[in-house]
N, C-alpha and C positions, 0 to 999 in steps of 0.2 A: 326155228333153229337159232337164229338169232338173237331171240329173247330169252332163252336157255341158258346161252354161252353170255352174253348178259347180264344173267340175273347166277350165272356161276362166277361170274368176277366181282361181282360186286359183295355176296358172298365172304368170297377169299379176303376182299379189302378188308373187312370188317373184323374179321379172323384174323388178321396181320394187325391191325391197328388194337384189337384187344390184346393178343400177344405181347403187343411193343406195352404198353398201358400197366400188365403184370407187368415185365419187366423193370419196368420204372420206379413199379410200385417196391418191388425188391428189392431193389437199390438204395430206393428213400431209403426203406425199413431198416436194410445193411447199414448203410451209414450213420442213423439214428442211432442205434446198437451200438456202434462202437464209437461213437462223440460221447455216449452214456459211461461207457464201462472206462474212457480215460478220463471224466472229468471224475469220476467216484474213484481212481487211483490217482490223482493228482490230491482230491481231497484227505485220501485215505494218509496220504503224504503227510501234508500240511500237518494235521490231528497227531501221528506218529510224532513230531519233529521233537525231540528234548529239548529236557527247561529250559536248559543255557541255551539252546538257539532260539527258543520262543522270545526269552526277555530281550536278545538283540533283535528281533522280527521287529516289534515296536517302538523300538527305538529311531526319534527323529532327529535326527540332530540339526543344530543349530549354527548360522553362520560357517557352517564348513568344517565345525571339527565333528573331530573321530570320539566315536562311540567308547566310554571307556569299561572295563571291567569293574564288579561289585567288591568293594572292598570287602575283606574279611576281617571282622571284627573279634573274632574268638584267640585266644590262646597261641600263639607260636609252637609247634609242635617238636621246633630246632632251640628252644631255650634251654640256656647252659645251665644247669645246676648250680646254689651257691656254692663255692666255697668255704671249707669248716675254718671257723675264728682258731688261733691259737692263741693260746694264754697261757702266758711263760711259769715254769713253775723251778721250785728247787733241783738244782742238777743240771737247766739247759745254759748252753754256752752263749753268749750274745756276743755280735758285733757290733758295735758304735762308732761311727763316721760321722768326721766335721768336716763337709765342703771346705767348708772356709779357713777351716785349722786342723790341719791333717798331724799336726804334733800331738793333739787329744784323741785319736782315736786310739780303741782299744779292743780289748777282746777279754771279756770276764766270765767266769760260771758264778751260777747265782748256788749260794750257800744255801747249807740247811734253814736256817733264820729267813731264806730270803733275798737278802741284802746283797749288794755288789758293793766293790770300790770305785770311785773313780778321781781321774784327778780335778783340782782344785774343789770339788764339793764334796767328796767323801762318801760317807755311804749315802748308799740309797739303797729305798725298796723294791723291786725289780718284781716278783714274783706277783701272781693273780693278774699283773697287768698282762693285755695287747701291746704288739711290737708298735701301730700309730699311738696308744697312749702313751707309751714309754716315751717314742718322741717326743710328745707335745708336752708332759713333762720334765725331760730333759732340757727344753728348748728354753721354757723357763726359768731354768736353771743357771743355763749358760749364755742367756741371752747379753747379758752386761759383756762377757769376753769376745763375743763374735762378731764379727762385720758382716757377715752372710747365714743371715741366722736362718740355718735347715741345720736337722740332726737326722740321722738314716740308722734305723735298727734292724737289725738280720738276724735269726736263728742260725748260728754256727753249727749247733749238735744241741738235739734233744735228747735226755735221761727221761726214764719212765720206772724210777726202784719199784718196787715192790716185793711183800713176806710174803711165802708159802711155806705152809709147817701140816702137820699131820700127817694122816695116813696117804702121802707121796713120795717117790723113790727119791728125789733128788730136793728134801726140803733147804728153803732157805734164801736169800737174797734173788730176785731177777729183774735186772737191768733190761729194761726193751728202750727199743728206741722211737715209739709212740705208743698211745692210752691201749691197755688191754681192759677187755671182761673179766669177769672172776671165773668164768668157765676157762678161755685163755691160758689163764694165769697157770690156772692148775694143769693142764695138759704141758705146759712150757716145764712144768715140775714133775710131769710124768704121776699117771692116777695108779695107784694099786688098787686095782676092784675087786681085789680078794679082801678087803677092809677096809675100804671107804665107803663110808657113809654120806653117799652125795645130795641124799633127799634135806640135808641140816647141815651146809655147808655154813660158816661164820664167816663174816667181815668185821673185821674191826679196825675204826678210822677215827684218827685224833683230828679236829679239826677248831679253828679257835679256841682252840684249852677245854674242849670237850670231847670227850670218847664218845663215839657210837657204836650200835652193836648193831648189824644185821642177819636176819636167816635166809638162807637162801635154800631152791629146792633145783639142783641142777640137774637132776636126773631126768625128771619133765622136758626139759630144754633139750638134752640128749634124745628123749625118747621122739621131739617132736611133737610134744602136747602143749607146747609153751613157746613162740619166739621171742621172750623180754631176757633181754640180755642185762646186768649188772656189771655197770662199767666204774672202774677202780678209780682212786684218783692216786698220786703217789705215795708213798710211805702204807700205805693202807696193808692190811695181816690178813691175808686168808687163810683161815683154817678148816681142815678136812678131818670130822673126825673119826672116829673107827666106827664099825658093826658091831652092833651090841651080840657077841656071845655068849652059852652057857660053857663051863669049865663041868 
């Protein structure tokens, strides 16, 4: 009986000790498992991470400073547009200022020829130049009378004449007060499209003691088959002529 009861514990031992054994063994297995699946999500991390944080990942720095940003070498995306040149023509008004001798300033319109007055040098050519060249030729000018030799040129009031003649309601002189197109021009002149012939629009420009002739096809422009614009200079004649009809 003794040996029964016994050889039944001893038994059980062995049965408990396997038990605890699985156990153990589950546990490992468990933990294994999940040390795996957070080192392959830490991983998974890392690989994800974007450019810009990878290029500062390996970044070492040295003596203590800070890591700095990649400079961008391309294009400014906030750059200002230039500025359009003017270039004074017959008709505009200028101001002329002498820091240093406010008794020669003045205020002149530049003539048909060009030309202004001024005092103690007389005329001068005024037209085709820029308001700095106008300067720096003035300054030449008047450098012998000045003690503070700057001259300062300003555009008072710009004229922009120009003809329209032909087939528009309202032909004949228009004063703008900056450069028009020859499409412009004629709209400022009002089109009759019951008799304008806008596919053989003319320009005609005297320039250096020579006449030019242009043709122009503005109806393309209008229709949007064309964005080249013809732009006027002053004095210049546009002419709109009729639709050829039969009688």
């Amino acid at each position: 009986m003794f040996d029964n009861l016994r050889h039944h514990q001893e038994t059980r031992t062995v049965w408990e000790i396997a038990r605890s054994s699985k156990l153990r063994f589950a546990e490992a297995a468990f933990v294994a498992v999940f040390c795996a699946i957070l080192i392959s999500g830490i991983t998974g991390c890392q690989t994800g991470a974007s450019p810009d944080l990878a290029k500062f990942s390996d970044y070492q720095p040295s003596s203590g400073a800070a890591p700095t940003a990649p400079v961008n070498s391309g294009r400014s995306t906030n750059a200002q547009p230039k500025s359009e040149v003017i270039v004074l023509h017959e008709g505009d008004s200028v101001r002329i200022s002498f820091p240093g001798a406010p008794t020669l300033n003045v205020v002149q319109q530049i003539r048909r020829d060009g030309r202004i007055t001024l005092p103690l040098v007389g005329e001068f050519n005024a037209a085709g130049l820029t308001p700095p060249q106008m300067e720096k030729e003035l300054l030449k000018l008047y450098e012998p009378q000045l003690q503070t030799k700057e001259v300062n040129v300003a555009v008072e009031s710009s004229a922009f004449p120009v003809y329209v003649t032909g087939a528009v309601l309202r032909p004949g002189r228009i004063n703008a007060d900056r450069p028009l197109t020859a499409l412009e021009a004629i709209l400022e002149a009002g089109v009759d499209y019951n008799r304008a012939n806008l596919k053989s629009v003319r320009v005609i420009r005297s320039e250096n003691g020579k006449t030019e002739h242009h043709t122009l096809n503005l109806k393309s422009v209008l229709k949007g088959d064309t964005n080249e614009q013809f732009k006027l200079k002053p004095q210049d004649i546009v002419y709109v002529p009729e639709k050829f009809s039969w009688f």
